[in-house]
C-alpha positions as a printed Julia matrix, in Angstrom:
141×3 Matrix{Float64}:
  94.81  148.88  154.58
  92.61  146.02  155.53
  93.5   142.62  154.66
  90.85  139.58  153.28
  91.2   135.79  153.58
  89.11  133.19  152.57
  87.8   132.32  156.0
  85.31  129.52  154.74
  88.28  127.29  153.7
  90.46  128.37  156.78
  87.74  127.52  158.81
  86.82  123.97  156.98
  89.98  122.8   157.09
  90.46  123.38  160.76
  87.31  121.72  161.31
  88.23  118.67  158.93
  91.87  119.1   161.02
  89.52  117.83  164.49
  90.2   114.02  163.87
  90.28  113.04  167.38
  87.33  114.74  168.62
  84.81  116.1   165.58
  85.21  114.94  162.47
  85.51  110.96  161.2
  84.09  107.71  161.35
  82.64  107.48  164.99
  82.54  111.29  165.85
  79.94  113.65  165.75
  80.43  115.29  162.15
  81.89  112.18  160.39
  81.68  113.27  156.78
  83.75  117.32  158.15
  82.83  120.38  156.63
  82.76  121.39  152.95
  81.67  123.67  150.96
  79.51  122.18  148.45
  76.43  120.26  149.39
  77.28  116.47  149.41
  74.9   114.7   146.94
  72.65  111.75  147.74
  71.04  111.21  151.38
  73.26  112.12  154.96
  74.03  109.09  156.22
  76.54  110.66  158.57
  76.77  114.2   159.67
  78.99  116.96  157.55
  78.51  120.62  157.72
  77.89  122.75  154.2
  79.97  126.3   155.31
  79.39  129.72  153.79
  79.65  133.05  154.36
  77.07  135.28  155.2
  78.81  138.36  156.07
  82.27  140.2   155.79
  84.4   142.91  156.0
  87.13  144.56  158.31
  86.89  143.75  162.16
  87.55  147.47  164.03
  87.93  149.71  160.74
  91.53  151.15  159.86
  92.88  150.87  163.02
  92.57  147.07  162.77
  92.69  146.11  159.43
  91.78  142.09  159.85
  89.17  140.64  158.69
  85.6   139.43  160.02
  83.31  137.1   158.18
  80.04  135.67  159.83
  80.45  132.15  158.5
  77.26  130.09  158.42
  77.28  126.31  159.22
  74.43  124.07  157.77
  74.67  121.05  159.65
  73.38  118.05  158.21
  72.58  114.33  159.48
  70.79  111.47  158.77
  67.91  111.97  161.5
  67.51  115.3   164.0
  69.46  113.56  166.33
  72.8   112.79  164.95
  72.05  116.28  163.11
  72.1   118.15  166.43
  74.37  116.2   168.61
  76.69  117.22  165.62
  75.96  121.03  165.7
  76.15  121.13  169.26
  79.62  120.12  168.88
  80.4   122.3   165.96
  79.65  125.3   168.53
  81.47  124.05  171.29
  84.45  123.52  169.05
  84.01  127.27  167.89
  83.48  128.09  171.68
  87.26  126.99  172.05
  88.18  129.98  169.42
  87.16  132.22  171.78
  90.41  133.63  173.5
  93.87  131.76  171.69
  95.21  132.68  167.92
  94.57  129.3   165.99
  96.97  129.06  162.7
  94.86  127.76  159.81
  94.96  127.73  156.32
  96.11  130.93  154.47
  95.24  132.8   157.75
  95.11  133.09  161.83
  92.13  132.54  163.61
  92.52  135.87  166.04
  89.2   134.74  167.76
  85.81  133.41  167.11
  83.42  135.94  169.42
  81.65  133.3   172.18
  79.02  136.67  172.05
  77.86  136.03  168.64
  77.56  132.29  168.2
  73.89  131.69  167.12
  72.32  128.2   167.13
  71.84  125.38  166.98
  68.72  126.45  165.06
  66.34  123.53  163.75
  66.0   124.3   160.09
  64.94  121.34  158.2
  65.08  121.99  153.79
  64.87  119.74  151.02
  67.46  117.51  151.8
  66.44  116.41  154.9
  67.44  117.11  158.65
  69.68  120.49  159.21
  70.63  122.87  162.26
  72.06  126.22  161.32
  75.13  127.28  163.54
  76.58  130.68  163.1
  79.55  133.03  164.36
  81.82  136.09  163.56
  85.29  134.77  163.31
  88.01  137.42  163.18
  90.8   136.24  161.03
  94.68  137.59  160.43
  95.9   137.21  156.84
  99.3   135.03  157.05
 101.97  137.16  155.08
């Protein structure tokens, strides 16, 4: 029987759990991840995550779960934007190979193979780069 987690708030708060590297005052994506648009102008980087795809990972033989989470990486300018997406995708790079406990689930891995980004996508609210990847995720029992 196949198994679902919330993978967007797994994932955001083991992103928002990268204090010495990612995520505060003085790092790449100062203002961490969330998962409702901040209001008001980016004065520091923060990524918006969603997901744009789910379901099982390898069908009943392996019931866990895969979600292609989406990260909309914003900044104040296109270059704090991308130096932060850059390092959103290297952090997910070091998913690739060692379980990762998070919230409510285990990180199994994220696949290296289906990273996409960072993609320039500018909208309404100023500088963004789009970072994606399939993260396979355990549900804790």
């Amino acid at each position: 029987m196949a198994t679902f987690v919330d993978a967007v708030a797994a994932l955001r708060d083991w992103l928002n759990s990268l204090t010495t590297t990612l995520v505060g005052e003085g790092h790449p994506l100062a203002k961490g991840a969330h998962l409702h648009e901040l209001r008001g102008a980016a004065t520091t980087c923060y990524a918006l995550l969603s997901v744009v795809g789910s379901g099982t990972a390898l069908g009943a033989e392996n019931p866990d779960h895969r979600a292609r989470v989406s990260a909309s990486v914003y900044g104040p300018n296109q270059e704090a934007a991308t130096t932060a997406a850059v390092a959103y995708a290297n952090a997910l790079l070091a998913l690739d190979g060692r379980p990762v406990a998070m919230t409510g689930a285990t990180c199994l891995v994220v696949d290296a193979d289906s990273i996409t980004g960072p993609l320039w996508s500018p909208d309404r609210t100023g500088p963004r780069l789009l970072v994606d990847a399939d993260a396979y995720l355990r549900a804790v029992s």
